[in-house]
N, C-alpha and C positions, 0 to 999 in steps of 0.2 A: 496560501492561507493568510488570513488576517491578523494585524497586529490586536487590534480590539475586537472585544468578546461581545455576541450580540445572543438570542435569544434560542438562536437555533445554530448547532454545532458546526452545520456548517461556514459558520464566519467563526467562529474561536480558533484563533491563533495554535500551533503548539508555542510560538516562542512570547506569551503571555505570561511577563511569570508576575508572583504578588508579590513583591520585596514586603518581607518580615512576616510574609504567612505560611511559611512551608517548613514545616519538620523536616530537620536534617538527621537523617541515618549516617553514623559511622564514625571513627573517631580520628583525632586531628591529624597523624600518622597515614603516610600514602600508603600504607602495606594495608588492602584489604583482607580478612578472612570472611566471606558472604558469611551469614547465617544461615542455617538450615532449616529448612521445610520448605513450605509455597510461598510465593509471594505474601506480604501482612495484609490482612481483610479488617476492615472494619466491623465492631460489632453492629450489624444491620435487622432493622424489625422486621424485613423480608427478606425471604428462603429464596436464594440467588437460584437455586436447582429447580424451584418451581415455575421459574418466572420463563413461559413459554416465549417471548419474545427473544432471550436468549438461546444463540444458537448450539446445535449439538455437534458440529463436524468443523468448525472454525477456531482457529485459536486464539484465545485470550486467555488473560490472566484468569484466578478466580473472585476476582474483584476489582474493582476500583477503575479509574483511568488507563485506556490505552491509545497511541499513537503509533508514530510512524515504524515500520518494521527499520532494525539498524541490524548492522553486519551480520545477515544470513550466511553461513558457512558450511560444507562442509568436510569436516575431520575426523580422521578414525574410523570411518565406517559411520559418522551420525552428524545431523545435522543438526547444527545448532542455531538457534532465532532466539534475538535479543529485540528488546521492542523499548518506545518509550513508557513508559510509565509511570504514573505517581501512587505512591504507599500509604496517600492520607484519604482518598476517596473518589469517587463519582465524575472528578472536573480535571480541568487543567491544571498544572503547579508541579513544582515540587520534581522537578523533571529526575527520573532515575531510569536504568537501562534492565529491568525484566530480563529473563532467561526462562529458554526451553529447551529439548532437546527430544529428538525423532529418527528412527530409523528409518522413515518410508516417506519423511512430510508430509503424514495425516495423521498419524496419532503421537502425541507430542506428552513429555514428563517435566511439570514445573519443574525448574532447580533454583536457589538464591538468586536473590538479585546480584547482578556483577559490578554494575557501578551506582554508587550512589555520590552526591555532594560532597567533599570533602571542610569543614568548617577552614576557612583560611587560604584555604586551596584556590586556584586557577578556575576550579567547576563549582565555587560553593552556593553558585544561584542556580548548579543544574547543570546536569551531564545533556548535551542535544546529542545530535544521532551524528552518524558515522559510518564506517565500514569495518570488518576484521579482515586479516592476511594470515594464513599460515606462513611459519616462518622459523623453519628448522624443527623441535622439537615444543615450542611454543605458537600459541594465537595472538597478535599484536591490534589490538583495538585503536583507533585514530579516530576521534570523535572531537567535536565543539564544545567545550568549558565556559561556562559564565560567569560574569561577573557584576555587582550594580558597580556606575562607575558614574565620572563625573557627566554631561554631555559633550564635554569639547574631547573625550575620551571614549565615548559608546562608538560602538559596530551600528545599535540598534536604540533609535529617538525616534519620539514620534510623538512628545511634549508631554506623553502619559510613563516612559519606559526610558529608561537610563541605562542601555547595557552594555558591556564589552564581549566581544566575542573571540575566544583563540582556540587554536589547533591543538588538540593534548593528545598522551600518549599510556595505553594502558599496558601490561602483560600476563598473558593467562595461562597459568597451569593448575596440573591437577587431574584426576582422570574425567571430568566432567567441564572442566576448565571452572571449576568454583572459587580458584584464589587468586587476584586481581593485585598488580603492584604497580602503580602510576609513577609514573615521571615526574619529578617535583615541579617542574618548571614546563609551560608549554612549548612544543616543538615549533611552534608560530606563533610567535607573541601578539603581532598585530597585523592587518593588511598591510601593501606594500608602502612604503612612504611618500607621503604627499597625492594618497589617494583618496578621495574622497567618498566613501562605500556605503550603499544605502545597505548592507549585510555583510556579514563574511563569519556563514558555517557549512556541517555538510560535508567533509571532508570523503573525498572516493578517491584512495591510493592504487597503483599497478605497477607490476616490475614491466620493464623494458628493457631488455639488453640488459646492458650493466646497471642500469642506473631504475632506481624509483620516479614513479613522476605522480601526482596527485593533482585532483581538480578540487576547485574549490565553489563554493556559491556565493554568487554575490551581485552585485549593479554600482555602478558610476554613480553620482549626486546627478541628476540633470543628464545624462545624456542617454545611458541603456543598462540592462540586464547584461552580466559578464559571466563566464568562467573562467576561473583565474585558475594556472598551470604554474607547480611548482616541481622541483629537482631536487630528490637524495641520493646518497649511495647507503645509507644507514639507517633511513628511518626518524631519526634524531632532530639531523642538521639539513633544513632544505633552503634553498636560493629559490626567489621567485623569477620566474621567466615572462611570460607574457599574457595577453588574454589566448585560451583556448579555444572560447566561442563566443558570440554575443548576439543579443536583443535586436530590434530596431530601434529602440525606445517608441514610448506613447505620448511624448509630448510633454504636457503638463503633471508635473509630481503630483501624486493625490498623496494623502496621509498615510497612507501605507502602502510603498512602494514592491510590497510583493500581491497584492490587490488588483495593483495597477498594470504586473507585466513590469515591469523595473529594477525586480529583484530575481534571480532565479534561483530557489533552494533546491537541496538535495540533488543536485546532479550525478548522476552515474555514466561513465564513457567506457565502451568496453569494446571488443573486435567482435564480430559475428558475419559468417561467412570470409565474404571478399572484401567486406566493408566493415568501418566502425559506425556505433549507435549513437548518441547522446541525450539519455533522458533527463529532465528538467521539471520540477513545479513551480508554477506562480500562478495568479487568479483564479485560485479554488480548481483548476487541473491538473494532473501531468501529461507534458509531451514527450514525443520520441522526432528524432533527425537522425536518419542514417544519409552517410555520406564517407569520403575519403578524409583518412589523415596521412598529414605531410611528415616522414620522418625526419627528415633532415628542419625544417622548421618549426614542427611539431604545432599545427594549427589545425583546425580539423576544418573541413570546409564540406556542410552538410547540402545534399541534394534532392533530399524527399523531408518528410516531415508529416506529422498528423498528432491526435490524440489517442493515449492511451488505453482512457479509460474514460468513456462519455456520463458517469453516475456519481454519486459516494465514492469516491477511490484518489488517494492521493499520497503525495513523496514515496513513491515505491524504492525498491532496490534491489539489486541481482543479484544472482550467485551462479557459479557453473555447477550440477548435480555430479552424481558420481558415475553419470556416463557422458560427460562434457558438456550439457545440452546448458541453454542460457536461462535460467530459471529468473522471474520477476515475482515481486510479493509487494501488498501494496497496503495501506491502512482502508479500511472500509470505518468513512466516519458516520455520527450518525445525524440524523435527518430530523431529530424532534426537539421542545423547547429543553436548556439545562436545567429546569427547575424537573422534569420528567426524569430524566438520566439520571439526576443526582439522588430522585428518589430512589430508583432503580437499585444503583450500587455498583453498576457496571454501565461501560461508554465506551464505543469503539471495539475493532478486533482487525486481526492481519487478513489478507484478502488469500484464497486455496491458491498454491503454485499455479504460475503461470508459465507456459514454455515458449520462448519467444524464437523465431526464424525471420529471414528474410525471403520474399518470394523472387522471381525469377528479375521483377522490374526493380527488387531492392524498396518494397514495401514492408513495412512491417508485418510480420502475421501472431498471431494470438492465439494458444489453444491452450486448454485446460490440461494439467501435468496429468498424465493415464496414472497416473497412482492413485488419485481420487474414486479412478472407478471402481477397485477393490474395495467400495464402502455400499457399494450396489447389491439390494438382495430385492425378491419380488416383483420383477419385472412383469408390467401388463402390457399388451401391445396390441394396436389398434391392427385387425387385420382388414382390408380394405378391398370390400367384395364387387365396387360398381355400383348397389345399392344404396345412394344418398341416404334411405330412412331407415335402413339396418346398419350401415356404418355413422350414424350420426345416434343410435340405440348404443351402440356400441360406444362409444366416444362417453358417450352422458354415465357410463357405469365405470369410467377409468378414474381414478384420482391419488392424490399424495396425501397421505393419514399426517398429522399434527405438523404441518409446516417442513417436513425435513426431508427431500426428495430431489429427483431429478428429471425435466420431461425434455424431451429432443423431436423433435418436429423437424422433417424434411418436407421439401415441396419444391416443385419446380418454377421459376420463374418463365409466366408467358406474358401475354395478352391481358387480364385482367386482375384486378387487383385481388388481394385473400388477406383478412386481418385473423390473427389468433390471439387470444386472452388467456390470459389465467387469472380463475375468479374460484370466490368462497362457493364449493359444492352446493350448500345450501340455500345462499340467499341470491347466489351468481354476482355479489358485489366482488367489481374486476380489480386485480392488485397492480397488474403489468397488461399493457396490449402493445403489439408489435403489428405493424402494416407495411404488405410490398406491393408498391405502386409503381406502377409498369414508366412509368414517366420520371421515375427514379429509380433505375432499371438496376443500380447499383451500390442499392442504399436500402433497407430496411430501418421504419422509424419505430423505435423503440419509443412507448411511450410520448410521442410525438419529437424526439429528436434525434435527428439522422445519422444511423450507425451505418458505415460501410460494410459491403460485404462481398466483394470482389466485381470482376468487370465480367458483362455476358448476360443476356437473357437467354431461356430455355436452359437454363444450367441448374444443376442441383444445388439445393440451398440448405445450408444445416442451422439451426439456431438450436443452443441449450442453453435450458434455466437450470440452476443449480438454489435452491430453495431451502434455505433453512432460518427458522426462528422469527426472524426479523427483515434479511436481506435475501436480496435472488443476485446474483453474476448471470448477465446473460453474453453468450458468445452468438456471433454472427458470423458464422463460416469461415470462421480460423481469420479473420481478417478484421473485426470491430469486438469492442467488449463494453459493458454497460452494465453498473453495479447499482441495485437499485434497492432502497430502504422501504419498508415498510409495517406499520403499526397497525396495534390494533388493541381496544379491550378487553377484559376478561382474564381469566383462569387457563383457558385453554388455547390453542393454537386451532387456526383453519383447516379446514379440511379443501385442498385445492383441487380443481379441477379445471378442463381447458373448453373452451367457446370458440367457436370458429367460424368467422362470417364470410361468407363465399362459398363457394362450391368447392365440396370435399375432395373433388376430383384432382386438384393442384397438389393435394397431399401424395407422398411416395413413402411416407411412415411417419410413426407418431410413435412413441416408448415413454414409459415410464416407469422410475425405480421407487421405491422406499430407500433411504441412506442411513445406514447401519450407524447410529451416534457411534462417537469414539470414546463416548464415557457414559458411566450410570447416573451422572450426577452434575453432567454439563457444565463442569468446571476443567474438559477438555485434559484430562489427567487419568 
């Protein structure tokens, strides 16, 4: 992301903050007690429930600003998603850590916010993201605290932004985890000495053996994008080690070195399969590298690599679910000017579980978590009789009612190209098209750019759109994913439906669901 805010969200920073404009929640004492109810909403002259652009099966808050998803967890039987935040409205600022909590990660129950700013504190310019640990009888939060500070003293310059950036340390109990008691002092005061850091937040901790080890996000002045590795037995007190992975660098510094490819934020490292992952953001994506790590060195030296998510999707973070599987969630930003969103009263939401594998070459693969489909009712399905002009009768009478749906299109790759849309039922103006061309035998281009979707012609091909509100997730055969925004006028949401140029014959099924919102009132509670 970027450090400067420009017209369309996606250049706005999360780590923009407005020294002297942000209301601070809470009071000077690290012992928090959350407040109760939902997140605070502003009083707004528009009904956030009517506003069809917002979605019904995604989570956000019931108002205001959201960002990156932070320490998905979970415990006890439920899982908890903390997000970033802000309590004063529509935009960036004010950074604070949201809570929610879910039996199934889909239908999710606001709780208090868990972190906010502390006035004096380590975080008083803003709680950034992080990760949680279970850790005995407690949830331990490790997240990045701000500070305005001098510039020979900032993490974060860029001749507009003054900031220091350290490691802080929270503790949660409670049966919801709603009472929060922060560490006076940060557990990483600063990057390591006499290093020169175009960042340092993001903190992603794991046990190993005996010992704690955390990555951290960051870049060199001048030379590259780093993850920086440190060492606890406690949580508390960590020694920093070495770099864990790094950049190439791009050469010349631009102004904001996560832009650039310079910085890597929100890092997660975690084992999957035989191998470890290392996911990374910088330049408005996130990437994944899976490769080996060294134990005895503890370096991780990656062997594949790609993107995560070719659309709206960025700083994701994992979690293992409650049958070990590696679950990914990501922020889905949004795509229109902020003078629109701010009217709105809502921006941004977490992106539906993702369940991440690695295939037999140590590819990444992508598929949507099957809990989502429990939100599936009225399934229409194309049945496909050989007759071009009765299964193209057929096809023209299938559609997704107010924006909130699912369609899944198989077809075999051969010989000749087959493009499908999904376009408004009534005027056929197209929202998404997807085309597979035989001359990229192993790539479907979304929207005109190139999602993988495994190696092989003549093989079966799945793509789902997942549609709701505003945004579509589309998957490309457990192997590419592509999140894509989209707006419109009015009171009402589109009526979608699918277009299909080429011969129907490449199709081997078509389906479609309506998706059951998980609220009456689209405030996702």
């Amino acid at each position: 992301m970027r450090v400067d805010s420009g017209d369309i969200v996606l250049k706005i920073n999360r780590r923009k903050f407005l020294v002297g404009g942000a209301a601070v929640i809470g009071a000077p004492t690290l012992r928090m007690v959350a407040f109760s109810g939902r997140p605070s909403a502003p009083s707004l002259p528009l009904d956030l429930a009517a506003d069809p652009r917002r979605p019904q099966y995604h989570l956000l808050p019931p108002a205001n600003w959201t960002n990156d998803p932070n320490g998905p967890i979970y415990w006890r039987g439920e899982y908890h998603m903390f997000y970033q935040y802000n309590p004063d409205g529509a935009y960036w600022g004010d950074m604070h850590w949201g809570h929610a909590v879910s039996s199934d990660m889909v239908h999710w129950r606001h709780l208090p916010v868990a972190l906010a700013p502390t006035p004096g504190g380590p975080d008083s310019a803003g709680c950034f993201s992080g990760t949680a640990l279970a850790v005995g009888n407690e949830v331990v939060l490790l997240y990045t605290g701000v500070v305005s500070a001098q510039e020979n003293e900032a993490t974060i310059r860029n001749g507009a932004h003054s900031l220091r950036e350290s490691q802080c340390l929270a503790t949660g109990t409670g049966k919801d985890l709603t009472v929060w008691t922060k560490d006076p002092m940060p557990v990483i005061v600063a990057p390591p000495a006499g290093m020169d850091v175009t960042g340092f937040r993001d903190p992603a901790p794991w046990r190993q053996g005996d010992n704690w080890y955390m990555a951290v996000g960051s870049g060199i002045r001048g030379k590259s994008a780093v993850v920086l590795l440190y060492r606890s037995t406690d949580l508390h007190h960590w020694e920093y080690l070495h770099v864990l992975a790094q950049g190439s660098g791009t050469g010349p510094q631009a102004g904001n070195p996560v832009e650039s490819g310079d910085m890597w934020e929100c890092p997660d490292f975690f084992p999957l399969g035989n191998k470890h992952v290392l996911i990374h953001s910088t330049g408005g994506k996130a990437y994944w590298q899976s490769g080996s790590l060294d134990p005895d060195a503890m370096v991780f030296h990656p062997e594949r690599g790609g993107v995560l998510d070719y659309g709206s999707y960025y700083a994701p973070k994992t979690q293992v679910d409650k049958d070990g599987q590696r679950i990914v969630w990501g922020w889905i930003l949004e795509a229109r000017p902020e003078s629109e969103f701010r009217a709105a009263g809502w921006a941004g939401m977490i992106s539906l579980p993702r369940v991440l594998r690695l295939d037999a070459d140590t590819g990444l693969q992508i598929e949507l978590a099957p809990e989502v489909e429990k939100l599936r009712e009225r399934e229409q399905r194309l049945r496909i009789t050989g007759n071009e002009e009765s299964d193209r009768r057929q096809l023209a009478q299938m559609r997704v009612e107010n924006a909130c749906g699912e369609i899944v299109w198989t077809f075999r790759r051969g010989a000749d190209p087959v493009e499908i849309a999904l376009v408004s039922a009534d005027n056929r103006k197209p929202w998404l098209a997807c085309r597979y061309d035989p001359s990229h035998a192993n790539e479907i281009a979304i929207d005109e750019q190139l999602v993988p979707c495994g190696a092989g012609e003549d093989r079966e091909t799945e793509l789902r759109f997942l549609i709701d509100g505003s945004v579509i997730e589309c998957f490309a055969n457990r192997h590419g994913a592509l999140t894509k925004r989209f707006y419109y006028a009015g009171s009402s949401a589109p009526v979608i439906g699918v277009q299909v140029n080429g011969k129907l014959e490449s199709l081997s099924g078509l389906s479609m669901w309506q998706i059951k919102p998980i609220s009456r009132d689209r405030l996702t509670t």
